[in-house]
C-alpha positions in Angstrom: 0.0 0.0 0.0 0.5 3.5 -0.2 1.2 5.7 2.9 2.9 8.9 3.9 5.8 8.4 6.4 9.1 10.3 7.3 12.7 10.4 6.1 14.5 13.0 8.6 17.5 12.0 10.7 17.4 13.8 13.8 19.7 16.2 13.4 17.9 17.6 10.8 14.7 17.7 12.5 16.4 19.8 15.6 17.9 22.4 13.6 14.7 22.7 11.4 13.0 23.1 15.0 15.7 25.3 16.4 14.8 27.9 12.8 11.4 27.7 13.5 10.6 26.5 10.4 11.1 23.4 8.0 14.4 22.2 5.8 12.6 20.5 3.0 9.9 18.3 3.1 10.1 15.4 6.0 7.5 13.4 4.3 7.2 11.5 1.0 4.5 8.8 -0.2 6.4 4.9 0.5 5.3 1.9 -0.7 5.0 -0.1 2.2 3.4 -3.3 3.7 -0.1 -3.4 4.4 -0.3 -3.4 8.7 -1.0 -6.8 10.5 -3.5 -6.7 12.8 -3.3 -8.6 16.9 -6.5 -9.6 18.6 -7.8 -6.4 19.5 -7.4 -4.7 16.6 -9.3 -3.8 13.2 -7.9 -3.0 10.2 -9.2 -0.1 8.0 -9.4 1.0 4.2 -9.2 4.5 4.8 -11.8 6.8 2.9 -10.9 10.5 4.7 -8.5 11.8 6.8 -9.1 15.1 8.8 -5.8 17.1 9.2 -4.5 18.3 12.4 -1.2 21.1 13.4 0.0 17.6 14.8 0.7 16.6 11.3 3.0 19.1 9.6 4.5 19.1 13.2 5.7 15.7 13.4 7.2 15.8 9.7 8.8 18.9 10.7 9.7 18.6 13.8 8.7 15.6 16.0 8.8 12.2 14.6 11.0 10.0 13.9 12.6 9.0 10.3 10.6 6.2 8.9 7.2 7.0 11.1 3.6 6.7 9.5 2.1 10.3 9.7 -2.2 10.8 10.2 -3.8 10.6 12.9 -7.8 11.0 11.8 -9.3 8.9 9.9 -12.5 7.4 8.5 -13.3 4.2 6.4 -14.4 0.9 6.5 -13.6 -2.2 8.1 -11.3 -4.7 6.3 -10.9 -7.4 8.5 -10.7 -8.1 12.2 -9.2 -9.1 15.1 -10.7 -12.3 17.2 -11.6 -10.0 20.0 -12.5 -6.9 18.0 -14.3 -9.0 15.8 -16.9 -9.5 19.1 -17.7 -5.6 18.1 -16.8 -5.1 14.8 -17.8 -6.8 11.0 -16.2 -6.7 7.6 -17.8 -3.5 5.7 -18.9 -1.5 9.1 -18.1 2.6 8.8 -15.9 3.2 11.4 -14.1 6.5 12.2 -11.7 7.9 15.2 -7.5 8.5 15.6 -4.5 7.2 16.1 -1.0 8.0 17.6 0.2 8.7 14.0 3.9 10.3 13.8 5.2 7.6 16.1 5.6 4.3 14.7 6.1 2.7 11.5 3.3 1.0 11.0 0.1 3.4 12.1 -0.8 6.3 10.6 -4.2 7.5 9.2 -2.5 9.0 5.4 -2.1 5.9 4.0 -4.9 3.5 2.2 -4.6 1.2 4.9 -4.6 1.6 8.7 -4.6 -0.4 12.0 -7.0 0.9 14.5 -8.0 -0.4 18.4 -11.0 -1.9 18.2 -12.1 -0.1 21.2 -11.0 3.3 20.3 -13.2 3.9 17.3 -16.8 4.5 17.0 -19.0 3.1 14.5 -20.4 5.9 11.5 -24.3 6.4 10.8 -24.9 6.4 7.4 -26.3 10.0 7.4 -22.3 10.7 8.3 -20.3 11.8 5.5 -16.3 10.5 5.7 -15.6 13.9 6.0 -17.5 14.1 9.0 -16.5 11.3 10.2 -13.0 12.1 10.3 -13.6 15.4 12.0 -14.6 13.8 15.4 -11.2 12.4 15.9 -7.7 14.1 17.5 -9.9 17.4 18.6 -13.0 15.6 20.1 -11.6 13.2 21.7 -8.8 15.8 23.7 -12.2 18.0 24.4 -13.4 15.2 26.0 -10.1 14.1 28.1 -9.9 17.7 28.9 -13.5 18.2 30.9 -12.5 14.6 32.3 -9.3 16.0 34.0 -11.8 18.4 35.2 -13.6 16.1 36.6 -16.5 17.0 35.1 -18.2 13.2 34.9 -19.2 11.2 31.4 -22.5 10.0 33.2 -23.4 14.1 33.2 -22.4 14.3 29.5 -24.2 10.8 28.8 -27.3 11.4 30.1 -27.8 15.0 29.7 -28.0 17.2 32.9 -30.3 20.5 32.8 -29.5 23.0 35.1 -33.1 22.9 37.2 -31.3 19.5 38.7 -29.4 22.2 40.6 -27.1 25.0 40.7 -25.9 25.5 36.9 -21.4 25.6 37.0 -19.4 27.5 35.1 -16.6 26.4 33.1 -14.2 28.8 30.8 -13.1 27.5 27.6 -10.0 29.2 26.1 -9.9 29.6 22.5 -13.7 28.3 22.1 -13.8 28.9 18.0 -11.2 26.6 17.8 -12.0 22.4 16.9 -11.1 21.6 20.1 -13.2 24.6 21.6 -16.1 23.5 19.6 -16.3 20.3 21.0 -15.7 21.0 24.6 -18.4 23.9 24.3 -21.0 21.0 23.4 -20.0 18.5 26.0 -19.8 20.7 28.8 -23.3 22.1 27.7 -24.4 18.5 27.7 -22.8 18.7 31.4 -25.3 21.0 32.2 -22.2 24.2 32.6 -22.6 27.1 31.7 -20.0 27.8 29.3 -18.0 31.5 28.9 -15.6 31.1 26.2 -12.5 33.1 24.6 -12.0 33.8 20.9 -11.2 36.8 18.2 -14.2 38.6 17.3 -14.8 37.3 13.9 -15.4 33.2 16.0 -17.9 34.9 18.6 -20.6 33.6 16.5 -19.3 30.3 15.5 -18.5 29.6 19.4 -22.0 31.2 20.2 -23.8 29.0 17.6 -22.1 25.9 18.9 -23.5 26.8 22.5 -21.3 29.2 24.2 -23.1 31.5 26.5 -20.7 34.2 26.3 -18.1 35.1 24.5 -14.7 37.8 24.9 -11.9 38.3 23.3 -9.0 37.0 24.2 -6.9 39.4 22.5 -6.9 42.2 25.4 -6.2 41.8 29.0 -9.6 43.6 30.0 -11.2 40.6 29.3 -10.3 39.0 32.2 -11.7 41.7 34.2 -14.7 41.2 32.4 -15.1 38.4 32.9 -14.3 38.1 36.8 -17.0 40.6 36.8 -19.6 39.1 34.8 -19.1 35.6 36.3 -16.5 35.2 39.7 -17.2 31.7 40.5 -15.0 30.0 37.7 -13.1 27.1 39.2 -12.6 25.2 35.7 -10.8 26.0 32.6 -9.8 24.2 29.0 -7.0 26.1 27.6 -7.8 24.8 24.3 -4.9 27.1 22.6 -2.1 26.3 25.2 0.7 29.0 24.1 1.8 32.3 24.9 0.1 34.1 27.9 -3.5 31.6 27.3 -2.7 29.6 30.7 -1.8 32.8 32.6 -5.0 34.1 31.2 -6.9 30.9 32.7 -5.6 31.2 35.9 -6.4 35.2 36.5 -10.0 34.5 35.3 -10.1 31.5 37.9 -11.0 32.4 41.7 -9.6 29.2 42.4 -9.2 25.7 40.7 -7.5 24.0 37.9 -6.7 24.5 34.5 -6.2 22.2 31.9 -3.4 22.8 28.9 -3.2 21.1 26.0 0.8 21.7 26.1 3.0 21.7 29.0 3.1 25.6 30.7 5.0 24.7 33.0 4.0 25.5 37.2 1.2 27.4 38.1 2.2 31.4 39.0 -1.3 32.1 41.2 -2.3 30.4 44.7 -5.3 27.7 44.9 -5.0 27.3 41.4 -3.2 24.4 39.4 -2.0 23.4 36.0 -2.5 19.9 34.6 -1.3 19.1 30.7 -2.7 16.1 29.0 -1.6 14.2 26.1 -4.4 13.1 24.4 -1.9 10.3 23.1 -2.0 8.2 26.5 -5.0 6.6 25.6 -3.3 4.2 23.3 -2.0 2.3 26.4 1.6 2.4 25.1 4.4 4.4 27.1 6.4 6.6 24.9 8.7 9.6 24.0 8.6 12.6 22.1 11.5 13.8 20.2 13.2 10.5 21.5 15.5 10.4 22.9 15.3 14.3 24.2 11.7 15.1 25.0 9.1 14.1 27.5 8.1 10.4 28.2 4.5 9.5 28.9 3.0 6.8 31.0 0.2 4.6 29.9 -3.2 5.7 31.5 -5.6 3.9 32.0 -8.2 6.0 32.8 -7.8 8.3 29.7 -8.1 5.0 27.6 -11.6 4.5 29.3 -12.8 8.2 29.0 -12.2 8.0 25.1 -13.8 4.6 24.7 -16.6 5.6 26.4 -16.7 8.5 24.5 -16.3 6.7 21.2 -18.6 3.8 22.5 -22.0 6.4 22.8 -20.9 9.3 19.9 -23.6 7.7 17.7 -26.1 8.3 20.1 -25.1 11.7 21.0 -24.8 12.6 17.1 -28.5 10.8 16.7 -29.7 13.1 19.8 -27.9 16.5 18.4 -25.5 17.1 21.2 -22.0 17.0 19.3 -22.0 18.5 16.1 -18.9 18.5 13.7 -17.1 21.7 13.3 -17.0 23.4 10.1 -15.1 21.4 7.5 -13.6 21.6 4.0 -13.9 18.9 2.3 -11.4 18.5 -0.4 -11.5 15.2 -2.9 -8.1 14.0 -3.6 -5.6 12.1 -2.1 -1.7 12.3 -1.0 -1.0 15.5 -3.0 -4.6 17.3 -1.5 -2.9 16.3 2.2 0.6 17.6 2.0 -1.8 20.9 0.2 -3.4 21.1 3.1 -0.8 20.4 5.6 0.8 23.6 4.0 -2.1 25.6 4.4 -2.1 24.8 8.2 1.6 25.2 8.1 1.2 29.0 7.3 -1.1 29.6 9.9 -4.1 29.5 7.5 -7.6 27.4 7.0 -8.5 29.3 10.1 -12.6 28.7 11.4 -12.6 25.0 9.6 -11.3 21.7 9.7 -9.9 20.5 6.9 -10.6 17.1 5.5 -9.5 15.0 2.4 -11.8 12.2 1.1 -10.0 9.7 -1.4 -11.2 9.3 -4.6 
């Protein structure tokens, strides 16, 4: 089969990291050997991928030479596992993510893919691939993130209205991003309240997707604001994670924890604390980024669970209206339409959308 995966030596990848930009491209199209599959897993003939900053990062940047590169997918099942057969048939649409960028043999640009039976959720027909594909990397952190804020999947499950009792506010940085967009609608399904950053041409998108209100993270006098308009915040999803956001997060907050989706290092205000997920420690494998010089992650349990619960009821939240996909262009294609794309995201473009390729 045909896949994308990486060719740069270490080095190479440092200093293009140390210039802030990329020497070259990282990535070419292999021809490489279609994935085996254990027990538990299902393999997949991939019909659209949804592109992620992850992407370009990890051929830039991040993964190692000869690594798979995707990490959203959608498709159809190929064959199965003896235990994820118990869930899955030949021909079922079945969408979610993968650690792409990491190993040699999974990643979601390629026509073939290896998936965990249990981290995937099964497509309705009135789904598009596009679709699909959008509900992967960004909905699944969104829901990790209200997780680490303890904010409880039976809530988001069953739907909680705010006359069973006093209605919590959560504050969602960056709310018109993919991430934000799915965090606004779980937490609403919560029953929170939800008061959510953005720049002023997304406070409609985030208000459209449920956001209660909106400011704009661009000026400091939001904060103010919005200790004024609502000082009770305990929770916060930093759904940007860079520059001053955290700080941000933690002035809003009268006390509590925020959530970054990168590591900010140690809180700088009292009764409030950081915590950083990696939405990657579902997969139940330890690992390292920019082995052997970055970060190493433990496996965690508990993350698995959250996304496979997740993943297990998305149909039924989709059929019920709860979690809508965010804006998406949808681009036919293949190989060629994803490194396009990964270059539009590259230069900070493709803003307000999530960009997806379906194969022809």
């Amino acid at each position: 089969m045909k896949a994308v995966i990486t060719h740069r030596f270490l080095p190479k990848r440092l200093l293009s990291l140390a210039l802030g930009s990329p020497l070259g491209q990282g990535a070419q199209v292999n021809d490489v050997r279609v994935p085996s599959i254990t027990d538990n897993e299902v393999l997949v003939k991939v019909h659209a991928v949804a592109l992620n900053p992850i992407d370009f990062k990890d051929i830039d940047f991040i993964s190692p030479r000869n690594s798979a590169i995707g990490c959203d997918y959608a498709g159809e099942v190929a064959s199965v596992g003896k235990i994820s057969g118990q869930r899955w048939k030949v021909g079922d649409r079945i969408a979610g993510f993968v650690h792409g960028g990491l190993y040699p043999d999974v990643g979601s640009f390629a026509e073939y893919l290896k998936v965990d039976g249990d981290l995937a959720w099964k497509v309705p027909a009135e789904i598009t691939p596009g679709e699909a594909a959008s509900y992967g990397v960004p909905a699944a952190t969104a829901m990790l993130g209200l997780s680490y804020l303890d904010i409880g999947w039976v809530d988001i499950k069953n739907g909680r209205s705010s006359a069973q009792g006093d209605q919590p506010t959560i504050l969602i940085y960056s709310g018109g991003s993919n991430v934000g967009l799915f965090a606004i609608q779980l937490a609403k399904r919560a029953g929170y309240k939800v008061v959510a950053t953005a720049s002023p041409r997304s406070f409609d998108l985030a208000k459209r997707y449920g956001a209660d209100a909106v400011y704009d993270y661009r000026t400091s006098a939001s904060i103010g604001d919005i200790k004024k308009d609502y000082p009770n915040i305990t929770r916060a999803l930093d759904c940007f994670s860079e520059g001053t956001s955290a700080a941000f997060c933690a002035d809003v907050l009268r006390e509590g924890k925020v959530v970054t989706l990168l590591d900010q290092g140690k809180p700088k205000k009292a009764n409030v604390t950081y915590t950083f997920l990696m939405v990657y420690t579902a997969f139940g494998r330890k690992f390292q980024m920019l082995a052997p010089l970055g970060p190493v992650f433990p496996v965690k349990p508990a993350d698995r669970k959250a996304i496979s619960q997740f993943y297990g009821n998305l149909s039924t939240l989709l059929s019920l209206g709860v979690v809508r996909p965010p804006p998406i262009t949808a681009i036919k294609g293949g190989f060629s339409e994803i490194f396009e794309g990964l270059e539009t995201l590259r230069k900070g473009e493709g803003r307000g959308t999530k960009l997806v390729v379906e194969f022809e």
